[in-house]
ROBA-818366 format. One line per 2 residues: their letters; for each residue x, y, z of N, C-alpha, C, O. Coordinates in steps of 0.02 Angstrom, whole numbers, plus 50000, padded with zeros to 5 digits. Layout:
<pts>
a	X/Y/Z/X/Y/Z/X/Y/Z/X/Y/Z | ... $
</pts>
This chain:
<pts>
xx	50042/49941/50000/50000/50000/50000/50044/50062/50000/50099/50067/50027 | 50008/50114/49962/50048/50193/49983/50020/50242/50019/49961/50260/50018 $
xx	50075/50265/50058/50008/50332/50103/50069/50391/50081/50128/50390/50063 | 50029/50429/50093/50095/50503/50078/50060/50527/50157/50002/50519/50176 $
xx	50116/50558/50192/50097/50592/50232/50145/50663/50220/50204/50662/50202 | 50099/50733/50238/50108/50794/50228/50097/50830/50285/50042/50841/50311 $
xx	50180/50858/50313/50176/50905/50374/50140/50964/50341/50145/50962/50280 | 50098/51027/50371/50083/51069/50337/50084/51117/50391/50061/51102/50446 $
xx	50113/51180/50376/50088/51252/50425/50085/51310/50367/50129/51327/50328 | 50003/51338/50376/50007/51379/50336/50021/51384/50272/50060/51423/50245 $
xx	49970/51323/50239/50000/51301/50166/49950/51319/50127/49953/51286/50074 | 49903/51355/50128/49839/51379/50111/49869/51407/50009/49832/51394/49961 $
xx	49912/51428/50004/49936/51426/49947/49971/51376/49905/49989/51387/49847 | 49979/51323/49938/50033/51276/49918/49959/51207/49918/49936/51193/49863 $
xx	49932/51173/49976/49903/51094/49997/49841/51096/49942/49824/51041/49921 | 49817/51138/49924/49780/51115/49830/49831/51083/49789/49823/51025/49769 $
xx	49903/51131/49773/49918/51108/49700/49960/51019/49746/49968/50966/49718 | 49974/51033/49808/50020/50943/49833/49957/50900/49839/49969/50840/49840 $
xx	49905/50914/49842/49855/50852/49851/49839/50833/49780/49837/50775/49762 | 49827/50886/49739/49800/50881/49662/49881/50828/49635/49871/50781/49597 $
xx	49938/50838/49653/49993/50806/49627/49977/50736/49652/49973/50690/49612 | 49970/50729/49704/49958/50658/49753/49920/50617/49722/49939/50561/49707 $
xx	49854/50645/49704/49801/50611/49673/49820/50591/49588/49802/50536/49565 | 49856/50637/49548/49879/50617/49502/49928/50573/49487/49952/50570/49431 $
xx	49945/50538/49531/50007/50484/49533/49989/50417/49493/49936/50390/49477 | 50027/50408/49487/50027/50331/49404/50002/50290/49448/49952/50257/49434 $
xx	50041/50283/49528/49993/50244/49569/49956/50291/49636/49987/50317/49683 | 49893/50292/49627/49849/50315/49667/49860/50310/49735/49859/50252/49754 $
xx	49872/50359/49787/49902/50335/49871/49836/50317/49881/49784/50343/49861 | 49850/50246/49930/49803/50214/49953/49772/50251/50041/49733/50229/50083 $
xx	49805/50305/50037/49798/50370/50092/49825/50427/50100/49880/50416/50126 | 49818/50473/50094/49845/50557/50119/49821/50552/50168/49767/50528/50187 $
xx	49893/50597/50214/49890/50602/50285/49908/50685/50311/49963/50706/50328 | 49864/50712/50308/49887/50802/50312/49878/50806/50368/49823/50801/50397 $
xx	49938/50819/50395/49956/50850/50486/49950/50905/50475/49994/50929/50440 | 49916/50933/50489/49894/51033/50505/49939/51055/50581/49917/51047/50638 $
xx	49994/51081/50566/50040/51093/50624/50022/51181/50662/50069/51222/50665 | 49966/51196/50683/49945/51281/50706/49921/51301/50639/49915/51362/50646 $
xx	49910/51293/50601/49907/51355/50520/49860/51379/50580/49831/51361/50631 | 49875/51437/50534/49827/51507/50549/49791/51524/50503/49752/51567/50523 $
xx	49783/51509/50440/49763/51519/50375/49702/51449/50371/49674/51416/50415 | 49698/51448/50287/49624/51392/50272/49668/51340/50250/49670/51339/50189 $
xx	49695/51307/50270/49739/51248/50240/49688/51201/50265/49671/51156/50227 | 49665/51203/50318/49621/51150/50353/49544/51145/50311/49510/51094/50302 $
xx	49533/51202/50293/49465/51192/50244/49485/51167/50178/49449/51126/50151 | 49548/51190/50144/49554/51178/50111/49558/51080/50086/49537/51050/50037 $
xx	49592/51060/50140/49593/50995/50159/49533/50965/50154/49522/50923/50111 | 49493/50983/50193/49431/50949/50185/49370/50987/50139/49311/50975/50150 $
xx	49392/51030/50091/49368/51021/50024/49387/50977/49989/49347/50956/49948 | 49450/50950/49993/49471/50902/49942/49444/50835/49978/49449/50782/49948 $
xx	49421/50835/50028/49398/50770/50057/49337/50751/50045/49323/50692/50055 | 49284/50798/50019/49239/50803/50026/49234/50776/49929/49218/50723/49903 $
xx	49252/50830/49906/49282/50799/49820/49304/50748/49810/49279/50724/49759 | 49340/50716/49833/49390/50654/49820/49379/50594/49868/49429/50565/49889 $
xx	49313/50570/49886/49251/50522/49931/49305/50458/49908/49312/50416/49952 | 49328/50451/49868/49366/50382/49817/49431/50367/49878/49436/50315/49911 $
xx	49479/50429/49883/49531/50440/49919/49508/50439/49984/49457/50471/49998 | 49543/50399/50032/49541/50412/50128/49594/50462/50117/49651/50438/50114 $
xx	49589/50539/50111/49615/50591/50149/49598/50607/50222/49542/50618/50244 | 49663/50606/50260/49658/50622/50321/49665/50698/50348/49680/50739/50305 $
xx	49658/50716/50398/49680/50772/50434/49686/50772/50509/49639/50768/50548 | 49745/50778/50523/49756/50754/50576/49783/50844/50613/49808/50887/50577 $
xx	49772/50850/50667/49796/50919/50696/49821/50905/50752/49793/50881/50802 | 49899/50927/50739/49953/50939/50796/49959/51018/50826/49999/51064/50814 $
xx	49906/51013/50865/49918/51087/50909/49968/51097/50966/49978/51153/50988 | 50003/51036/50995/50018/51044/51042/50085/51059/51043/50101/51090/51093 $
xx	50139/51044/50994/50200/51075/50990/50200/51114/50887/50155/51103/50847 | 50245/51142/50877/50257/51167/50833/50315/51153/50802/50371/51157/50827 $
xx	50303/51138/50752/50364/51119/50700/50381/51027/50695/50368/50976/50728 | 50409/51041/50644/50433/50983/50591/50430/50920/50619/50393/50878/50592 $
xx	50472/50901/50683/50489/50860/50728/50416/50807/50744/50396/50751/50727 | 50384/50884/50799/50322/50836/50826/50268/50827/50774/50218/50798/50796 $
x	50265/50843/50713/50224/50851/50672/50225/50789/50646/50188/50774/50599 $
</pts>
């Protein structure tokens, strides 16, 4: 199986065009895993617009509020 998992803070410009890439893969991830690390922005709606679009794909969203950055993410 494939999962992609994606640290994200504040990707509200960027997590459309990496999920739209994800989904276009020769082989289809058998899961996206978007850790929302604090954004302050719509990365999190944005996420679950594409979740809501893409019923085929288990996109996740998972939210790490409790530390910040790369590591605990």
């Amino acid at each position: 199986s494939v999962a992609i998992v994606i640290p994200a803070y504040n990707e509200e410009r960027f997590i459309g065009n990496c999920l739209q890439s994800c989904l276009h893969q020769t082989s289809v991830p058998d899961e996206i895993v978007v850790v929302n690390n604090r954004s302050t922005d719509d990365t999190d709606k944005i996420v679950r617009q594409f979740q809501t679009e893409h019923p085929q794909v288990d996109i996740r969203l998972i939210a790490e509020d409790d530390y910040q950055g790369i590591v605990p993410t």
